[in-house]
C-alpha positions as CSV (number, residue, x, y, z in Angstrom):
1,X,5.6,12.1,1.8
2,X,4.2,14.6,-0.6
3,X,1.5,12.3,-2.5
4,X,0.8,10.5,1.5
5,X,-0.1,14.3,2.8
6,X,-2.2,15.1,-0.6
7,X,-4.2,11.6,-0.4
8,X,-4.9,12.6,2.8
9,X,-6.1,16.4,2.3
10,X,-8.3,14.3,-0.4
11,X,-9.7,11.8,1.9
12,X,-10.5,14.6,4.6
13,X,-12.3,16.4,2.1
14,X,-14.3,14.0,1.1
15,X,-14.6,12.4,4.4
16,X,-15.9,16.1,5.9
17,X,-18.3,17.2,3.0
18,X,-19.6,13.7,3.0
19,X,-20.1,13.3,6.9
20,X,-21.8,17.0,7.3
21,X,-24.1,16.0,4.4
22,X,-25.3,12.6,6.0
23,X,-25.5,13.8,9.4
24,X,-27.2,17.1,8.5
25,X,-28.7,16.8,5.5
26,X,-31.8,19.1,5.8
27,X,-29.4,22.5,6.9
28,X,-27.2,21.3,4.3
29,X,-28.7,20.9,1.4
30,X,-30.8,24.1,2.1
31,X,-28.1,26.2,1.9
32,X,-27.0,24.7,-1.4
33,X,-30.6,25.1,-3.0
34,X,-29.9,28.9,-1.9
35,X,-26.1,28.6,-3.8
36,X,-28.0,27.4,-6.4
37,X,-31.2,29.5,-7.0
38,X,-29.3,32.4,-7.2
39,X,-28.4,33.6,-11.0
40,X,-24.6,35.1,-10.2
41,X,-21.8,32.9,-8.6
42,X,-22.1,33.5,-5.2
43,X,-18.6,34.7,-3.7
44,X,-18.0,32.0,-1.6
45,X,-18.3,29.5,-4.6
46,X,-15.3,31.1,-5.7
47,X,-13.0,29.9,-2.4
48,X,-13.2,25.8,-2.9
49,X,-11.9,26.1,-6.6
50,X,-8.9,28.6,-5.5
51,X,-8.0,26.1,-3.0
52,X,-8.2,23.2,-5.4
53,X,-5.9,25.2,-7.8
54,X,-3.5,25.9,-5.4
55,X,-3.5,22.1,-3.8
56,X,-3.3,20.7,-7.5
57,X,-0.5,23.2,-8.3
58,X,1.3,21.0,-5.3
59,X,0.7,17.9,-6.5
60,X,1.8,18.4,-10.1
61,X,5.1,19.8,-8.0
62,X,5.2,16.5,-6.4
63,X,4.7,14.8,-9.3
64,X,8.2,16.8,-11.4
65,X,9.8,16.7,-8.4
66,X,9.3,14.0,-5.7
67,X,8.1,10.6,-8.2
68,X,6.4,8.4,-6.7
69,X,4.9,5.2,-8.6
70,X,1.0,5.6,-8.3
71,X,1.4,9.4,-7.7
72,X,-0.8,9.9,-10.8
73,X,-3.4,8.5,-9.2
74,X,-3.3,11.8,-6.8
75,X,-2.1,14.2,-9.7
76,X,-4.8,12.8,-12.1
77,X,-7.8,12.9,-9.6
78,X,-7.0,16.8,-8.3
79,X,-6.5,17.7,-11.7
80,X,-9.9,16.8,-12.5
81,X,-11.5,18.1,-10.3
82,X,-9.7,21.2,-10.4
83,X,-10.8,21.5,-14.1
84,X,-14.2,20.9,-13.2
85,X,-14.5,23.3,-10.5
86,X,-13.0,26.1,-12.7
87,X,-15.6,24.5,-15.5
88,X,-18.5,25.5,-12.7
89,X,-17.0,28.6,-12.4
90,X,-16.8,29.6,-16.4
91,X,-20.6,27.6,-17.1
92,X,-22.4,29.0,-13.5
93,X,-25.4,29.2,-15.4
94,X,-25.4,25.6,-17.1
95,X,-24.0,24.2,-13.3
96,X,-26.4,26.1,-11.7
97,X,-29.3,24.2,-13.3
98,X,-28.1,20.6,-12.9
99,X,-26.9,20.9,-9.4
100,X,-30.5,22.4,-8.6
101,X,-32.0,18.9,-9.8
102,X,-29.5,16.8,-8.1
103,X,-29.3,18.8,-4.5
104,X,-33.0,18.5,-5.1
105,X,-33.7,14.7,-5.3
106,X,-34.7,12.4,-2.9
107,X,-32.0,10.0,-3.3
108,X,-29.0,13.0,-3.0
109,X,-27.5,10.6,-0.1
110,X,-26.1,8.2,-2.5
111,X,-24.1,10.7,-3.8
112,X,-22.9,11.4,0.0
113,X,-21.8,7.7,0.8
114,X,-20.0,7.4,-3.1
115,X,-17.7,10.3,-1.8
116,X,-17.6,8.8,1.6
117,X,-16.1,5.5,-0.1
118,X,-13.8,7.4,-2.3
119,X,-12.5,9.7,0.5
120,X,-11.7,5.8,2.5
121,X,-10.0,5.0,-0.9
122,X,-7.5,8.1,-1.0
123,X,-7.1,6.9,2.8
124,X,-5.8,3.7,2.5
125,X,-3.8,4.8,-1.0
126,X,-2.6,7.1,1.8
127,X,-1.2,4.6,4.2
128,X,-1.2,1.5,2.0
129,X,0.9,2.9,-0.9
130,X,2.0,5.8,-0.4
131,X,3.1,5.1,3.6
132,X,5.2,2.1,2.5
């Protein structure tokens, strides 16, 4: 049950950010420029990271406590991202630059349907594997 509600709080994740992005890309992506452009961490940069911390702290719970085969699949990927999300926090500056460039280009929608296929992976690990 743990790792099925986790895959699931991944999926939705990237399932949401993905599906705001595509739909509404122009409102979106302009207020990450403004993220972005400015030279401190904005304070509600700090939020997402605190709640990947906290979700990750679960999982690695789950992981000591309630094994399931493939569960490292769901520990492996939030603990990754958590390290990179307190990485963006530590290196703003160096973040800061890239993600300019990237929210920038043209093509910034691919990244939008790679998480959309990603979050429909963690869905069906959901049901598929960890359901069963």
């Amino acid at each position: 049950m743990w790792f099925q509600a986790l895959s699931f709080v991944i999926a939705t994740a990237l399932l949401v950010k993905a599906g705001i992005a595509l739909t509404m890309p122009g409102r979106f992506y302009a207020t990450r420029r403004r993220h972005y452009d400015s030279t401190s961490l904005p304070p509600d940069l700090m939020v997402p990271p605190a709640i990947v911390l906290c979700v990750t702290s679960v999982a690695w719970y789950a992981t000591f406590v309630h094994y399931r085969p493939w569960g490292w699949v769901v520990t492996g990927s939030l603990t990754m991202l958590c390290g990179l999300a307190l990485d963006h926090l530590v290196r703003w500056r160096h973040h800061r630059a890239t993600m300019s460039t990237i929210v920038a280009h043209p093509r910034v929608w691919v990244v939008d349907c790679l998480l959309l296929v990603l979050g429909c992976g963690f869905a069906a690990l959901g049901l598929l594997v960890y359901g069963a």
